[in-house]
C-alpha positions in Angstrom: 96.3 95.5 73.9 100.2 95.1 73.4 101.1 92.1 71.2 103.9 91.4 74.0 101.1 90.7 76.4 98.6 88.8 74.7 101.0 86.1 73.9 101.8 85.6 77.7 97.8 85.3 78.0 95.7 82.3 78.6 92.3 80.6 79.5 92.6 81.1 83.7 91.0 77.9 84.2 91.7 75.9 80.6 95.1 75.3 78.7 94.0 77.2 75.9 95.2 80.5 74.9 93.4 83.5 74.3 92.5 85.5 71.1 91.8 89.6 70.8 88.4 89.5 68.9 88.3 93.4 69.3 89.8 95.9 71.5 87.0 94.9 74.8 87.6 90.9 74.1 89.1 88.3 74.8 88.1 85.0 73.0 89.3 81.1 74.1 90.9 79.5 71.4 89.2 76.2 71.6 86.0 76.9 74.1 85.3 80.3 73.0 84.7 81.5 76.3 85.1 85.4 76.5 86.5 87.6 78.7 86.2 91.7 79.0 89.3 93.8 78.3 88.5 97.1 80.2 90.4 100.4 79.7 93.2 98.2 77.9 93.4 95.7 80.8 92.9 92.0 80.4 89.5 91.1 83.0 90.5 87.7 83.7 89.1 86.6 86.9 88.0 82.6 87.1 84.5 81.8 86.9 82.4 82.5 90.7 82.1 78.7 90.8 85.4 78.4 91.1 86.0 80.0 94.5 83.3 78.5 96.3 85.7 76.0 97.8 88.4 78.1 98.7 85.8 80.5 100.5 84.6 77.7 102.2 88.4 76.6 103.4 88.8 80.1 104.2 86.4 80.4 107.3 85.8 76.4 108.0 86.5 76.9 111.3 85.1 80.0 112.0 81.5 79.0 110.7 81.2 82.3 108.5 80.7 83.0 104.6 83.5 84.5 102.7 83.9 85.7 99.0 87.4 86.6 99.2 87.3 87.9 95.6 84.3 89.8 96.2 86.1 91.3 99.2 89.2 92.2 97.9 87.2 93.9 94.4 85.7 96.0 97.5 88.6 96.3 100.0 90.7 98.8 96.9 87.2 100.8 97.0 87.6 101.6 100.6 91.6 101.4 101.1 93.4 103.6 98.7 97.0 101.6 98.3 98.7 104.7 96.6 98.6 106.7 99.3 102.1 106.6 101.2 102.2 105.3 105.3 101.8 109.1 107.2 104.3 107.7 110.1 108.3 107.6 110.1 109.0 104.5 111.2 106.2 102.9 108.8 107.1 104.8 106.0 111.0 104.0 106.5 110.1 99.9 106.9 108.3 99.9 103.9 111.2 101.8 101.8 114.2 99.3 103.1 111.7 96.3 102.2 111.6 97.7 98.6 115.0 98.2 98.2 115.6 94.5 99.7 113.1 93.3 97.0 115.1 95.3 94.4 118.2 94.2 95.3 117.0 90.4 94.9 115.9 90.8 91.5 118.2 89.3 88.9 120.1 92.0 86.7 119.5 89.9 83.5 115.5 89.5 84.2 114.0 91.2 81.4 110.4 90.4 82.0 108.8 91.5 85.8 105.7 90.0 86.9 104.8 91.9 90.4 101.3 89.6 91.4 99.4 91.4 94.1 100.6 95.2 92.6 98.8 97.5 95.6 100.3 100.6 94.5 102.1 99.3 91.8 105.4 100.5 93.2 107.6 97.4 91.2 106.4 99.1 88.1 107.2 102.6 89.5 111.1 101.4 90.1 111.2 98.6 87.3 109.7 99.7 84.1 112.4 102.0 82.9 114.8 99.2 83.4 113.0 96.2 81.9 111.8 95.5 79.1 108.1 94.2 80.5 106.2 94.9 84.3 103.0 93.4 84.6 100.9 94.5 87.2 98.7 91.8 88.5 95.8 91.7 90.8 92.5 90.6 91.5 91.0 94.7 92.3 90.4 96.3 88.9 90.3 99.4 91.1 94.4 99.0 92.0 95.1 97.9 88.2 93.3 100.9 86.5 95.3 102.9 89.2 98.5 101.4 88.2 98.8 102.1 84.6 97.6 105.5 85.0 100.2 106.4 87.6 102.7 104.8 85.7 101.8 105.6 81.9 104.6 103.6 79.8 104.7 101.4 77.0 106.1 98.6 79.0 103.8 98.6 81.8 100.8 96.5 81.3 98.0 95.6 84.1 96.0 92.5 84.3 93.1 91.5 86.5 92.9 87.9 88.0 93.2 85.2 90.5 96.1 83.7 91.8 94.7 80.3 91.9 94.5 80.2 88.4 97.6 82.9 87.1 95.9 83.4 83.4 99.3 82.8 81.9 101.3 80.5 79.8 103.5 78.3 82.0 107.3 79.5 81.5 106.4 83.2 81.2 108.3 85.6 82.7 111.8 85.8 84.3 111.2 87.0 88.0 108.2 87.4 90.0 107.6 89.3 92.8 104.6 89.0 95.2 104.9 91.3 98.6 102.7 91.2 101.5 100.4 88.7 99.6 101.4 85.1 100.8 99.7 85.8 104.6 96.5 86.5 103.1 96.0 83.5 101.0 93.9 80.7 102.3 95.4 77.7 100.1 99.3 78.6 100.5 100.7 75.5 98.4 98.1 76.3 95.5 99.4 80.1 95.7 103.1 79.0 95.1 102.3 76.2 92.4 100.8 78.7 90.4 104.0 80.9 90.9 106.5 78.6 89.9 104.6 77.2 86.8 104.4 80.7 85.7 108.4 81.3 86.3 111.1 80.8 83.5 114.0 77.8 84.6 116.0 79.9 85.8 114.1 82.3 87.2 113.6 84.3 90.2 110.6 84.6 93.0 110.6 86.8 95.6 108.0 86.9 98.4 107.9 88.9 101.2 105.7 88.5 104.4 105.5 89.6 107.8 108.1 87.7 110.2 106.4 85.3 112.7 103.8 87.2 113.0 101.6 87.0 115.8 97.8 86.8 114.2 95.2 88.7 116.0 91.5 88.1 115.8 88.6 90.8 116.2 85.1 89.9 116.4 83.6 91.1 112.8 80.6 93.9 112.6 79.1 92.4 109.8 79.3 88.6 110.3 79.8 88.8 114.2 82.5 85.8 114.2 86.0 85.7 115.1 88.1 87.4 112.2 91.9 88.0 111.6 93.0 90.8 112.0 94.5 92.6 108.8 93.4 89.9 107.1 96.4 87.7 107.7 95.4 84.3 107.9 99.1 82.5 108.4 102.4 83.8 109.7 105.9 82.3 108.5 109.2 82.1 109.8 112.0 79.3 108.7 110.8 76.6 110.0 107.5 76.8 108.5 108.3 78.1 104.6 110.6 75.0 104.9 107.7 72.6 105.6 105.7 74.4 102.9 108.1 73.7 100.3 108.9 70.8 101.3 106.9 68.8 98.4 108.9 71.1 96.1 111.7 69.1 94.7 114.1 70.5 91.9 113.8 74.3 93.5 116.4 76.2 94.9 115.5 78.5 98.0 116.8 80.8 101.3 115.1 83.0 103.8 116.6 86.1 104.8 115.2 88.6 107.7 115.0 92.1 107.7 113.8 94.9 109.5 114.4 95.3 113.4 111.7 95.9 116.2 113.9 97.6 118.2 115.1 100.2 115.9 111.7 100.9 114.4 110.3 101.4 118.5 113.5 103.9 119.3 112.6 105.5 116.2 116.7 105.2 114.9 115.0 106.2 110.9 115.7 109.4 111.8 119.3 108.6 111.8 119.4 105.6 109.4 116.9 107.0 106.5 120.1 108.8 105.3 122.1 105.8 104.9 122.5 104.1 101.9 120.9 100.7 101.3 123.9 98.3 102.0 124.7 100.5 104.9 121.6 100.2 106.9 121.3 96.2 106.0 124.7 96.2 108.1 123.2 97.2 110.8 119.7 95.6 110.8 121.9 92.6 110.4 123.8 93.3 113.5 120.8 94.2 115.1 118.9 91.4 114.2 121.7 89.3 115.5 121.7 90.8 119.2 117.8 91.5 119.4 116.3 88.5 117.5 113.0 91.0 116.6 112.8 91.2 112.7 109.7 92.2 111.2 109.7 91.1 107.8 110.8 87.8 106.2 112.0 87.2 102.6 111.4 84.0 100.6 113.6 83.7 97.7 113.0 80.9 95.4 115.3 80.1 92.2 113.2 78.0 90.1 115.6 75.2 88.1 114.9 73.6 84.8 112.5 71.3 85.9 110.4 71.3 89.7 108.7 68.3 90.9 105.4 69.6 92.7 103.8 66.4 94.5 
């Protein structure tokens, strides 16, 4: 395990740090607890115990069981994330949100932390600029996929939960977490973890879908009422500002992106040859006539000290 890494490292549900006792462990400083290090990647998932109330909060209302780690170990089993969107406009969304995310990122952030990797595209784009991308998710399947599509020095993987980041607070110098925020049952808990994890001064940048309308399909295996996609909240302004509204000391904007309308007449055909600022000018003009955007950006600037109450 790089040296660079295991200093980042700690306990995932302790303030201890961690110790390599050989190349497959990881010791606890003070408890001695031990965690597997498979194939070079940190397996640093909380204890089971641990998520039995946020299963429980997951599906209170809807009466069912849950084991949203369990299910997300076996959704990268079924859902191969490195395989690329077959349709245009799909294909063409997905490409303008990563440049949008690219664009956000600080030019002086050295150190990338991209929690909820899928296909591990940030370290595709970011790790022959920076000097660190960690890949970070709670599927060994997606991290043992990352690092061998994306072979370098500087990318490392690490398996865990996002309730309990295992790292020290202050780490890394912009984070980025796409398409992750509307799955999370405990929203508040998920961006806590974030910003203790950021540097003062530091960038996050989430991205969700915009006002999204949640739809709910009756489940084959538990027969109860379950969302669709897995999406369990939808954002737009109004409601990331209520969220972060306990947040005090931490800079933060919304921007839109993305337009219904051009995606359903199919204009990629056109626009996929424009360069990036040139086809934000017109999502921007379109978003302004045709209030449709499909994808929402939260951009946090963490300063040199947050109050989270």
């Amino acid at each position: 395990m790089k040296e660079q890494l295991l200093k980042k490292l700690k306990h995932p549900l302790r303030s201890e740090g961690l110790e390599l006792k050989d190349d497959h462990i990881l010791q606890g400083t003070v408890s001695q607890d031990q965690f597997v290090v498979k194939e070079g990647i940190p397996q640093l998932l909380a204890a089971q115990a641990e998520t039995t109330v946020r299963n429980a909060a997951l599906h209170q209302n809807l009466q069912s069981e849950f084991n949203y780690v369990d299910h997300y170990q076996q959704d990268a089993l079924v859902i191969d994330y490195f395989t690329d969107f077959e349709d245009g406009p799909t294909l063409h969304e997905n490409r303008r949100l990563h440049e949008a995310i690219i664009a956000q990122v600080p030019k002086e952030a050295k150190e990338i932390l991209d929690i909820g990797c899928g296909k591990a595209w940030v370290a595709g784009y970011f790790a022959p600029r920076k000097d660190l991308v960690c890949s970070f998710d709670i599927s060994t399947t997606n991290t043992e996929k990352a690092v061998q599509t994306y072979p370098v020095d500087n990318h490392v993987a690490v398996v865990g939960d996002v309730y309990h980041l295992p790292f020290q607070e202050n780490t890394f110098d912009a984070l980025i977490s796409a398409e992750v925020i509307e799955h999370v049952p405990e929203v508040e808990a998920y961006l806590r973890e974030l910003i203790r994890v950021c540097r003062p001064g530091g960038k996050i940048i989430i991205s969700t879908p915009y006002d999204e309308k949640i739809a709910m399909h009756l489940c084959v295996h538990c027969n109860r009422p379950t969302p669709s996609h897995a999406h369990l909240h939808t954002f737009n302004r109004a409601k990331v500002a209520a969220i972060l509204e306990p947040f005090k000391g931490l800079k933060w904007e919304t921007q839109v992106l993305s337009n219904k309308a051009l995606l359903k007449l199919r204009t990629h055909l056109i626009l996929q040859f424009l360069p990036f600022s040139l086809w934000r000018m017109v999502d921007r003009l379109a978003n302004r006539f045709y209030k449709k955007p499909t994808r929402l950006l939260i951009l946090l600037e963490k300063e040199e000290a947050v109050e989270m109450g």
